[in-house]
Structure formats: C-alpha cells, structure tokens
PADO-705131 format. One record per residue (C-alpha): residue in three letters; x, y, z. Coordinates in steps of 0.02 Angstrom, whole numbers, plus 50000, padded with zeros to 5 digits. Example, Ala and Ser with C-alpha at 12.3 -4.5 7.8 and 13.67 -1.06 7.14 Angstrom:
BEGIN
ala506154977550390;ser506844994750357;
***
This chain:
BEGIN
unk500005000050000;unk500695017549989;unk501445024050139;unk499335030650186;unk497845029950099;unk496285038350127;unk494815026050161;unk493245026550230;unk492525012250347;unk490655009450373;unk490084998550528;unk488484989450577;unk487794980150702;unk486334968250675;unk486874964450495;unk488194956750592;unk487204943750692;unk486544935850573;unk486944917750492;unk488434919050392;unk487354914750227;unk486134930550303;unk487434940550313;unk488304939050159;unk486494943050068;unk486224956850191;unk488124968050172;unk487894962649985;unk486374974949977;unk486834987250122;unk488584989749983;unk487274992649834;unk486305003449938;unk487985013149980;unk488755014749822;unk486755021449752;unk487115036449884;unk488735041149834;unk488315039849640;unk486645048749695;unk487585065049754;unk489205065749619;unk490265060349735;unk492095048249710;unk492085031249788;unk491915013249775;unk491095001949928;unk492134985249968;unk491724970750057;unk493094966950207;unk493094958950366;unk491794964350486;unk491164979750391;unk491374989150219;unk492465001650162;unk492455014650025;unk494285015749925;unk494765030549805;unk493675044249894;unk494285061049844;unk493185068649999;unk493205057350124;unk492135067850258;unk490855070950135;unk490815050950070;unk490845047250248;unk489245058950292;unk488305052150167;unk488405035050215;unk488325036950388;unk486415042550314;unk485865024450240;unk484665011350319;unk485974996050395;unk487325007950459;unk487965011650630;unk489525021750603;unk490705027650479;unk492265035450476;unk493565044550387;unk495065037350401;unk497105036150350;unk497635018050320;unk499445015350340;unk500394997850359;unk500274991050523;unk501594992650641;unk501785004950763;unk503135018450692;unk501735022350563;unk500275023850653;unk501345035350782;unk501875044850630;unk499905046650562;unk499165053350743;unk500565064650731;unk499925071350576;unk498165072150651;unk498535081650787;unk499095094550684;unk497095097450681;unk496765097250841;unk495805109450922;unk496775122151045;unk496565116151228;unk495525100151188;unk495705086651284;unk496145070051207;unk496135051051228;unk497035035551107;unk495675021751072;unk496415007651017;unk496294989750941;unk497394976050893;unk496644962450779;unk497234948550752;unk498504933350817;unk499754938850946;unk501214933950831;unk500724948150707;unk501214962250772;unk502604964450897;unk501724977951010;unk500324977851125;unk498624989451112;unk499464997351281;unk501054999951174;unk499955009051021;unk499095019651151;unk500685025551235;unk501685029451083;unk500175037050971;unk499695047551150;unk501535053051186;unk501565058651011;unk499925068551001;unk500625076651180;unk502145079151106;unk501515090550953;unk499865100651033;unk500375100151226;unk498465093951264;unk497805086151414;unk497445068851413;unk495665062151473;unk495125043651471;unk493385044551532;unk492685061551428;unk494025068651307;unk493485080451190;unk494355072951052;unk494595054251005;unk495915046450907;unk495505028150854;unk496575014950797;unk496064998650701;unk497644986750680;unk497314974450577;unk498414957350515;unk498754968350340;unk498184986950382;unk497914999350502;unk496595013950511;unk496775029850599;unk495245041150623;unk494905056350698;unk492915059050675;unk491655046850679;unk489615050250590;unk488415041350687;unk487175030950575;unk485265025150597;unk485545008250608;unk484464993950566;unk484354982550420;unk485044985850259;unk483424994250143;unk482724981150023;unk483024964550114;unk481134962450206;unk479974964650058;unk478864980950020;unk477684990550137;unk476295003350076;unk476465017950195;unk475035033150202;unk476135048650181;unk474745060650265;unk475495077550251;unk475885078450432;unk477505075550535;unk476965058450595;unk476965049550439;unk478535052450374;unk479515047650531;unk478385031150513;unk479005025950343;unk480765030050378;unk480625019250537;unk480245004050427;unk481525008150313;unk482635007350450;unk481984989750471;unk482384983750296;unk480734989950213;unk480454993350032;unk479105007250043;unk477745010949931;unk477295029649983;unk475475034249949;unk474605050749984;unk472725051049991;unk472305068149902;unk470965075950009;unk470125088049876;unk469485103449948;unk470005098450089;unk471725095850056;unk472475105849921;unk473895108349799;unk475175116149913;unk474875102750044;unk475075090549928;unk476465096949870;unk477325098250043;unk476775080650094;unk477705075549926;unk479315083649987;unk479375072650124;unk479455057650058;unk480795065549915;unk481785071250075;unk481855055450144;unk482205045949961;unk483835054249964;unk484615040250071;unk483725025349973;unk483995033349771;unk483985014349698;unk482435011949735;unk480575021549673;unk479975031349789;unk478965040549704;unk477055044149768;unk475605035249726;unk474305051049729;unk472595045049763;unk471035056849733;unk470065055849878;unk468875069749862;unk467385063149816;unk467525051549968;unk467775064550074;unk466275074050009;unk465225058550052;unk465875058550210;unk465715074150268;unk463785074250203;unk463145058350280;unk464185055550448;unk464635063550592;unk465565058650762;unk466265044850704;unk467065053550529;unk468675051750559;unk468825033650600;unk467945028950445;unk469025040350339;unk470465032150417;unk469715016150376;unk469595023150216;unk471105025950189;unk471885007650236;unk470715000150114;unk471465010250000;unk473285005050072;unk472584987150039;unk472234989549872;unk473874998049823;unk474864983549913;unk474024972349833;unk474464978649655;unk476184983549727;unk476524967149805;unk476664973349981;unk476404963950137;unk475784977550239;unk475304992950286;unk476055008750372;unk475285021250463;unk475975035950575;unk474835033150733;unk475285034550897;unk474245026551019;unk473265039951126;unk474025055151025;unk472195060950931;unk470315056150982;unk470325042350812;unk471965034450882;unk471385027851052;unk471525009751095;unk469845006051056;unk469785016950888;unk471245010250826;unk470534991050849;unk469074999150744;unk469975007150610;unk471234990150573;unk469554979350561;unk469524989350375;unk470804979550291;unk471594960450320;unk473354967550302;unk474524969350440;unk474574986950509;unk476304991350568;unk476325009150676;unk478405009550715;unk477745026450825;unk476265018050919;unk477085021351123;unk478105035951054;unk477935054451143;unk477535069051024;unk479135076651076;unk480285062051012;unk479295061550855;unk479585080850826;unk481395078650878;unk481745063850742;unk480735073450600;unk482125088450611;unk483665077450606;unk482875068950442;unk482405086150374;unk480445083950344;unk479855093750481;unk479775110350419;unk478845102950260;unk477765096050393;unk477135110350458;unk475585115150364;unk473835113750441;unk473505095050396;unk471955093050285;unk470885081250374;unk470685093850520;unk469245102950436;unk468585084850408;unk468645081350596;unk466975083350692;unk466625095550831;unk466375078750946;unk467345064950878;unk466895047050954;unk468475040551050;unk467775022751116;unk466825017550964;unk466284999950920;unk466544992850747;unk464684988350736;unk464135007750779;unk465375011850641;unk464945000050517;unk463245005250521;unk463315024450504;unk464485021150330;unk463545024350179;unk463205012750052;unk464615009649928;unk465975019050034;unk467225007450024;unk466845005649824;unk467395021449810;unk468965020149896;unk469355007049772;unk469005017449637;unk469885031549685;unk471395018849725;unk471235012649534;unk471615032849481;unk472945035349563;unk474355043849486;unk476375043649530;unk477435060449575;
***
C-alpha cells in the first residue's frame, strides 16, 4: 500500500448477527445501497466488502463520502480514516499528523485495537496507546482524558492494515433497505407519517409511499409539501422508486362529510387503509404503514384504533405507536421533513366538533354509507405517481 491511503470504513451492528449465509445477502445489499448514495450526490468512491464491515477506497472527499453514508438504512458508524501499514512507527507517525488538527486546549484520549493473532504484530494495544498519545502530547501540549476527552483518536490494527480516524458520523442503524419485502405507507401530510416510513426503512422495508389527496380539503400546496417529504427522505434510498402514489380522495371525502358525523374520522381512516390494501396488493406489499401513535388524537385511542384496522386484512405496522410527540418532533428535524411538515393537515376541517373516541366497529359500520368502500377502490384505481 502506499505509505497512507485515505479510506472510509462503514460499521453495523445487527447485519452482523446474522447467519453467515444472512449476512453475506444482507452487506451485499447494504454495499449497493451505499455505492446508490454516493453515485446519487456526484461524489468519488467505490464500497468494498472486508472483514467485519465495508469500506469505500479512492474517495477524493472522504468527510463528505463518509456523511453520506453514515445517512443509509443498515449503518451504525462511519469514519474517515488514513490507512497506513501496520506497525507501530506508522501509526505514531499518522496521529502525529492528526494532531496537527487538533483543536487548541482540547482534551484528548488514544482508542485503540489490535486484531488479530498475537504473533502479528510485535506491540501491545497498551504499546499503540502510549506511543500514538506521547506523540499527540508531544506536538499540541493537550491534556489527556480517558473517561470524557473532547477529542478521540481511534486505531484499528489489523493482520495487513491499520486505520487511523479522527471523526466518527453516527448512523441510523437497522437492516440494510430492500432485504424484508415492500410496505405501503400513508404519507398524510403531517409530521407523523414520514418519521413512520423512515422507521420501517430502517427495518429493511421497501416502501410504497401513497398520499390520499383530500380535495377541497386538502389542496395543491399541501400536497405538494407532503410530497417533499417523502423526496427528502428518498435521498438516502435513490435505487429504489419512491415516488408517490397520489390517490384522489375527494369525492370520498365529500360523502363523508355529508352523511356522517362523530365517528368521521375513523371511517376516513378506515378509508384510507382500504385504500393501502388495494395499492399493496397491486404493489406486492405485505403490509401497511401508518403514522399513529396510540393515545396522541381522539381516532387513535386503543379502542379506535382496533376499529379502524378491522378495515383491511393487512398487517398494520405503527413503528410510533408508544412514542411521545416530543421524540417524534425531535426525529422529524434530524431527517429534514419537519419544516415541510408544518402546514395545517387537511383532514382537520374533516374532523367533527365531537369525535367518538371509544367507538365499536358495529356503531361504525352502520353509520357508513352505502358503497363507501367502492369508492375508495375506485379512487385507488386513479391514482397517479409524482
């Protein structure tokens, strides 16, 4: 190798747990959905299979390669690094580089790793972390702090390598995108839904994104935001189509609104997972996902939400179901959706002055009109794609 290299290494976690013919399946996507990102945004950099983790070789930014992939489905970590040949002159001699960034009066610690048979290498981790320390000391004077240091320098020696890092991007996690079949999710305009469907992703998910266009009630610009969501999000999966299935739902919404009352919302909720249902099944989904969050509105109480699932024999996943408002909010801004989020959501003006919040299905069932659910299907037939 030459005498360093810049490289970037990508870590995960459950990927691996798995079986080793699992796993092999599982990094052979989460490297296709790596090297999609990096293609996506014009940037240098090709994603190898090594070891524990992946790397990405011949990056001419390695910070920016680095952020990027710390944002895809499957990842834990990733960092920047210099790779240099392992044995301990050279690694001294890269943290000595390094600290030539280091900020003035920052504390620092030496976190390292030997991997690998004994006979490999003739020093100990103790021996890395004494040298590479002395020599960081040696150039910036800084204090030294094992238990909260402001700056860490990590060290990976391996049988044929070593990696030195400075800065580590913290990833989502999960399972690699694409490896546990397709989901429909119901993009609703609000800041629920989108945190849903990027919870699943997290989980492997495929996701079929479809927005149920409330007419007058809705609108163009709402739309439009609700759309921007989903494209926000899409930026960390760009292999796959994520574009929106745009159902007209206005002329279900009229009937609604003239023939019910206190129990509205539940059956436009119900509504809208028969129209899930009939989008997964032309979209070969196995479910269905839904931004609820048990006890947050009057239609998403225990007993309404037992009501509302009765609509469709899909599974209903709700990844937000015991989570507070307040996390919800928080993980909308670090994915970027939430300020896209932020209009008054549609189906308010649908909501009744005195919405049911213990209903029964039969009480339900009853006050639907006549060919409701026809409707739905129609309106799921028209859809269009944006």
């Amino acid at each position: 190798m030459n005498e360093t290299a810049h490289v970037v290494l990508v870590g995960y976690g459950e990927v691996g747990t798995k079986s080793s013919s699992v796993r092999a399946k599982m990094e052979a996507r989460l490297r296709e959905n790596l090297q999609a990102v990096i293609d996506d945004r014009d940037l240098s950099g090709r994603v190898e299979r090594t070891w524990s983790r992946l790397r990405v070789v011949d990056a001419d930014d390695p910070e920016a390669v680095a952020a990027a992939c710390a944002e895809v489905p499957g990842v834990v970590w990733t960092r920047p690094t210099l790779a240099c040949e392992p044995d301990l002159d050279a690694m001294v001699t890269v943290c000595r580089g390094l600290a030539a960034e280091h900020p003035e009066g920052a504390s620092f610690a030496i976190d390292a790793d030997r991997i690998g048979p004994k006979e490999n290498h003739g020093f100990s981790v103790r021996d890395i972390e004494r040298d590479a320390g002395s020599a960081v000391v040696e150039a910036t004077n800084a204090p030294v702090d094992l238990d909260n240091p402001d700056h860490t320098y990590r060290i990976e020696c391996r049988e044929d390598t070593a990696y030195v890092s400075i800065r580590r991007f913290d990833g989502p996690g999960g399972i690699p995108l694409g490896t546990q079949g397709k989901a429909v999710a119901l993009i609703s305009g609000g800041i629920d839904s989108p945190v849903a469907m990027w919870e699943m992703m997290r989980r492997g998910c495929e996701i079929v994104p479809v927005y149920v266009d409330l007419g007058d009630f809705g609108g163009a610009d709402h739309r439009a935001r609700a759309v921007q969501t989903v494209r926000t999000i899409a930026r960390r999966a760009p292999n796959f189509d994520m574009r929106v299935h745009i159902v007209p739902g206005g002329d279900v919404v009229e009937r609604l609104m003239d023939t019910i009352e206190d129990t509205r919302m539940l059956s436009l909720r119900r509504v809208m997972l028969a129209i899930g249902a009939e989008v997964a099944a032309e979209e070969d989904a196995h479910s269905i996902v839904t931004g609820e969050s048990l006890a947050q509105k009057s239609s998403q109480t225990g007993e309404n939400l037992a009501v509302t699932a009765a609509a469709t024999d899909y599974p209903v996943h709700r990844p937000l179901l015991t989570r507070d408002k307040t996390d919800i909010v928080a993980e909308a801004r670090a994915l970027g959706t939430f300020h896209d989020s932020t209009l008054p959501v549609g189906c308010e003006r649908v909501a009744p002055s005195y919405p049911e919040t213990n209903a029964s299905l039969a009480a339900v069932e009853q006050a639907e009109p006549d060919g409701l659910f026809d409707l739905a299907a129609e309106a799921a037939r028209n859809r269009t794609r944006s």
